[in-house]
C-alpha positions as CSV (number, residue, x, y, z in Angstrom):
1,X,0.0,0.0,0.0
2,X,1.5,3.3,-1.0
3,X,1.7,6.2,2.0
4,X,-0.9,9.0,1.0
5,X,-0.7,12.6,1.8
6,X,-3.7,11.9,4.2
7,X,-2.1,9.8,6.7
8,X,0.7,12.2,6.3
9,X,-1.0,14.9,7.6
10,X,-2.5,13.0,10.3
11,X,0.3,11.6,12.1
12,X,1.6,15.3,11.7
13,X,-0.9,17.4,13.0
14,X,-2.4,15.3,15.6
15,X,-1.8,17.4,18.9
16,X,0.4,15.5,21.3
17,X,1.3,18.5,23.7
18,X,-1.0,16.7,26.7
19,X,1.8,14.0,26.4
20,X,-0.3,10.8,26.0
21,X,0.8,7.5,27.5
22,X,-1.0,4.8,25.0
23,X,-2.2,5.7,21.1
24,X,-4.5,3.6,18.9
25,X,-4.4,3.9,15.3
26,X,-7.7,2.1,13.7
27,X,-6.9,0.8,10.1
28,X,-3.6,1.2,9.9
29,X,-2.5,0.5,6.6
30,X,1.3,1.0,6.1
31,X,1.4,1.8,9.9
32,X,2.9,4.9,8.7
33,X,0.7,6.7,11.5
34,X,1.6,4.8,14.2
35,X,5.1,5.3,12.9
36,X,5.1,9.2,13.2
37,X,3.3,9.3,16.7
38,X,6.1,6.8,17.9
39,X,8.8,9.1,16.5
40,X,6.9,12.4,18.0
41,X,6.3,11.4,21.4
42,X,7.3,9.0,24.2
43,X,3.7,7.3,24.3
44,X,5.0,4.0,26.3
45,X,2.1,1.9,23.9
46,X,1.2,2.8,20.2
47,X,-0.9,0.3,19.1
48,X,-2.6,-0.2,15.5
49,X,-5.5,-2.3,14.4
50,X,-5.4,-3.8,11.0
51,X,-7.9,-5.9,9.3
52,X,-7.0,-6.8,5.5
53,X,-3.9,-9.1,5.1
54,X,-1.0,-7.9,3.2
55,X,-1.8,-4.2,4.8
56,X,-1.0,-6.3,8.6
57,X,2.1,-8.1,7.2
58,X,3.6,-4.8,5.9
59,X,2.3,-2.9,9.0
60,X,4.6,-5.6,11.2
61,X,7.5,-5.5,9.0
62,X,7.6,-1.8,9.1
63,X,7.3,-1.5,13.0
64,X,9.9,-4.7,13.0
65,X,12.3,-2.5,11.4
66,X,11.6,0.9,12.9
67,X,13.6,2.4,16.2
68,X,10.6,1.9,18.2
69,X,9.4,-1.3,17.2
70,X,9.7,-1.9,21.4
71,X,6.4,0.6,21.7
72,X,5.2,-0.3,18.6
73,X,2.4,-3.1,18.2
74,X,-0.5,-4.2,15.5
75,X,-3.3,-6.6,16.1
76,X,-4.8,-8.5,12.7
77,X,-8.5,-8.2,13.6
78,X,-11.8,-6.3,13.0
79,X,-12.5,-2.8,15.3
80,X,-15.1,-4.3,16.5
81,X,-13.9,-7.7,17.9
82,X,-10.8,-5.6,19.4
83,X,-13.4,-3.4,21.0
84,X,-15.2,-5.6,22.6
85,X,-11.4,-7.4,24.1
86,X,-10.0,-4.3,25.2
87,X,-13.4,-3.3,27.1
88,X,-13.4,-6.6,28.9
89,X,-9.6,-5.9,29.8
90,X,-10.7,-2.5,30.8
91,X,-8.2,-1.1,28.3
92,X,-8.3,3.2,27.1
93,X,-6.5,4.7,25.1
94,X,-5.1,8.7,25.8
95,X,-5.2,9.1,22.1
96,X,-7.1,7.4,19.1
97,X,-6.5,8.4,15.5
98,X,-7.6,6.9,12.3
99,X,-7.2,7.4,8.8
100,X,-10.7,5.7,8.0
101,X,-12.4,4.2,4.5
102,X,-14.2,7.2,2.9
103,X,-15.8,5.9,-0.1
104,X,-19.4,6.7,0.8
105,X,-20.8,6.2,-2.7
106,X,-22.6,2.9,-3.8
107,X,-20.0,1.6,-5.8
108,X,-16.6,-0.3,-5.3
109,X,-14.0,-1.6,-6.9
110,X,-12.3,-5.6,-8.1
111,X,-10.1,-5.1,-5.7
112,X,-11.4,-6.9,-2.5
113,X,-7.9,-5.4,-0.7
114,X,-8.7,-1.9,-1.7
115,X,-12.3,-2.1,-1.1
116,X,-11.6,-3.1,2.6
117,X,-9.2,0.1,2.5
118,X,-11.1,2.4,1.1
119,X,-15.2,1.7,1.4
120,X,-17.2,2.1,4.2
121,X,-18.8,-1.1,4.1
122,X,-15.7,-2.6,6.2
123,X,-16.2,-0.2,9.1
124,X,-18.5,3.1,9.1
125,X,-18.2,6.2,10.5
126,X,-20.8,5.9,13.3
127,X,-19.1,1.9,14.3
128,X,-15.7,4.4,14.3
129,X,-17.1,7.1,16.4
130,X,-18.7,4.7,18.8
131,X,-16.0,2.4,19.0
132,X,-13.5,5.1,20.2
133,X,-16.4,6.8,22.1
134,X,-15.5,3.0,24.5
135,X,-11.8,2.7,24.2
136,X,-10.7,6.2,25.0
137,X,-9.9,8.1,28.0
138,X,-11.7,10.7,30.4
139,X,-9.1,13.1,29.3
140,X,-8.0,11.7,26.0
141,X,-8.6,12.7,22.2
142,X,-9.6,11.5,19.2
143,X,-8.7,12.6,15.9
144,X,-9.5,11.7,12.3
145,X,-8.9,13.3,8.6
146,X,-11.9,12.6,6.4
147,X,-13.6,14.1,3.4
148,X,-14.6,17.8,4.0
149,X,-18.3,16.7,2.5
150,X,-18.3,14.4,5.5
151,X,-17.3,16.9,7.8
152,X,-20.6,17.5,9.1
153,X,-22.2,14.3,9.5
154,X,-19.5,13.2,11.2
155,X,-19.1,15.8,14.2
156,X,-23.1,15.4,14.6
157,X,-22.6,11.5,15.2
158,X,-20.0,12.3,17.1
159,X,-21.7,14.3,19.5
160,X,-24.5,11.9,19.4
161,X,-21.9,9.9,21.6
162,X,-20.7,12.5,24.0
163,X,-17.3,13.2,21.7
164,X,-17.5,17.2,20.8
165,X,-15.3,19.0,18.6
166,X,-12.0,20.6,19.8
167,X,-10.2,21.6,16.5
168,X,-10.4,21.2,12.6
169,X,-8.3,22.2,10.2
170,X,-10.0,22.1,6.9
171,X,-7.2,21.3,3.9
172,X,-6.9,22.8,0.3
173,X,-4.9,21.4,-2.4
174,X,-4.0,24.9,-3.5
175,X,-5.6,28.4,-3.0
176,X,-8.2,28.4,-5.7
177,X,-9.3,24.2,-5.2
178,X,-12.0,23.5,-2.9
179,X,-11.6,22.7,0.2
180,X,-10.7,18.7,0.3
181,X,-10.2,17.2,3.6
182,X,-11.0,17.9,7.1
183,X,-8.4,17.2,9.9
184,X,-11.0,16.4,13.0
185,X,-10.2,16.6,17.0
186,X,-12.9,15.7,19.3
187,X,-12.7,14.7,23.0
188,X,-15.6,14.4,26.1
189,X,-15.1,18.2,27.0
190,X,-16.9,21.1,25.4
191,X,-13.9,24.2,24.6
192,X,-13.9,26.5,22.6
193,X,-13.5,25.7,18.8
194,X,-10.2,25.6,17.4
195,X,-10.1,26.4,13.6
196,X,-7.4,26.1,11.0
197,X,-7.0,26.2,7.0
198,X,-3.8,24.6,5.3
199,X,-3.2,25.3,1.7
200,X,-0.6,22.4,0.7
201,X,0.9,23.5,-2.6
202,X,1.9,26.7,-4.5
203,X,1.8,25.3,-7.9
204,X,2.4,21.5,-8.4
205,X,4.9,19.9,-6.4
206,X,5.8,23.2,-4.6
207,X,4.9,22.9,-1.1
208,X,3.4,25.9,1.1
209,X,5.7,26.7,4.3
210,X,2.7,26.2,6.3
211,X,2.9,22.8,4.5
212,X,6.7,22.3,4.7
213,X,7.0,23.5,8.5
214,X,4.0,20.7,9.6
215,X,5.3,18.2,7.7
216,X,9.3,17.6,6.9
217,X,10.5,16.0,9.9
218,X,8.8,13.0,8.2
219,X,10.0,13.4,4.7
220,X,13.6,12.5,3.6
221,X,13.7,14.9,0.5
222,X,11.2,17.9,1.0
């Protein structure tokens, strides 16, 4: 699976300033979020959840050969079934991100893999939200990126389940595209709204600084 500019931003602008003890990432693909949250804090546990085959194999290899494969673990089931073991182990989480299937639209590909990757069908928003509404903390957060046409539906399931929203940063490809993607933080207090806007690009394949500043530590050639 190749690493997206979605997970990307995720794993870079997910606040980790309350300094949380144990992460979750749900669907974790590459792992490559699990990967940045390990490099940016000193979270004792990061755990990842990761249903479709070949995505768990490379998710293992790449902790296996990362400098924190000691913190770093992933578990080859459904989010449901690891729900319901971690609530009978009594078992929170400080912080739960995911990068989650988006394709809301009634079609879907051959690709059985990609399908499971990519289409709601293998786990919907409202299972997400009320799956980490369970497994996370008094005090902990829980942030998503999703489509910005979601954005909506999304915060009002969310507070369906006592999870209100902290900050958003809505994401541009460039200064004249519409806006694309929705970075989401919600947690069990009401504060006041945080708001953001990131413009990625200048012109293609030059980066904003806004862009560059969030995300280089993670890039090798930037």
């Amino acid at each position: 699976m190749k690493i997206g500019t979605d997970g990307v931003l995720l794993g870079a602008w997910v606040a980790i300033d309350f300094y949380p003890d144990s992460i979750l990432d749900i669907g974790a693909g590459t792992g490559v979020i699990s990967l940045m949250l390990a490099q940016r804090s000193d979270a004792l546990t990061v755990d990842a959840i990761e249903i479709e085959d070949n995505a768990y194999e490379q998710t293992v290899a790449n902790f296996e050969q990362s400098d924190w494969a000691d913190r770093l673990f992933c578990y080859h089931t459904s989010f449901d079934d690891f729900t319901k073991q971690m609530i009978e182990e009594g078992e929170k989480y400080d912080l739960i991100v995911s990068n989650p299937p988006f394709y809301t639209d009634d079609f879907t590909s051959d690709d059985d893999a990609r399908n499971t990757a990519r289409f709601t069908s293998s786990l919907s928003f409202k299972n997400l939200i009320v799956g980490a509404a369970k497994l996370l903390s008094k005090n902990g957060q829980f942030s998503v990126i999703i489509p910005f046409k979601e954005q909506e539906g999304f915060v009002n399931i969310a507070k369906e389940n006592d999870l209100f929203l902290q900050k958003v940063c809505n994401v541009r490809g460039n200064k004249r595209s519409a806006i694309k993607r929705s970075l989401l933080t919600f947690s069990f207090h009401q504060k006041t709204l945080i708001k953001e806007e990131l413009v990625i690009e200048i012109t293609r394949h030059q980066y904003t600084q806004k862009y560059i500043d969030l995300t280089s530590d993670f890039y090798l050639k930037m």
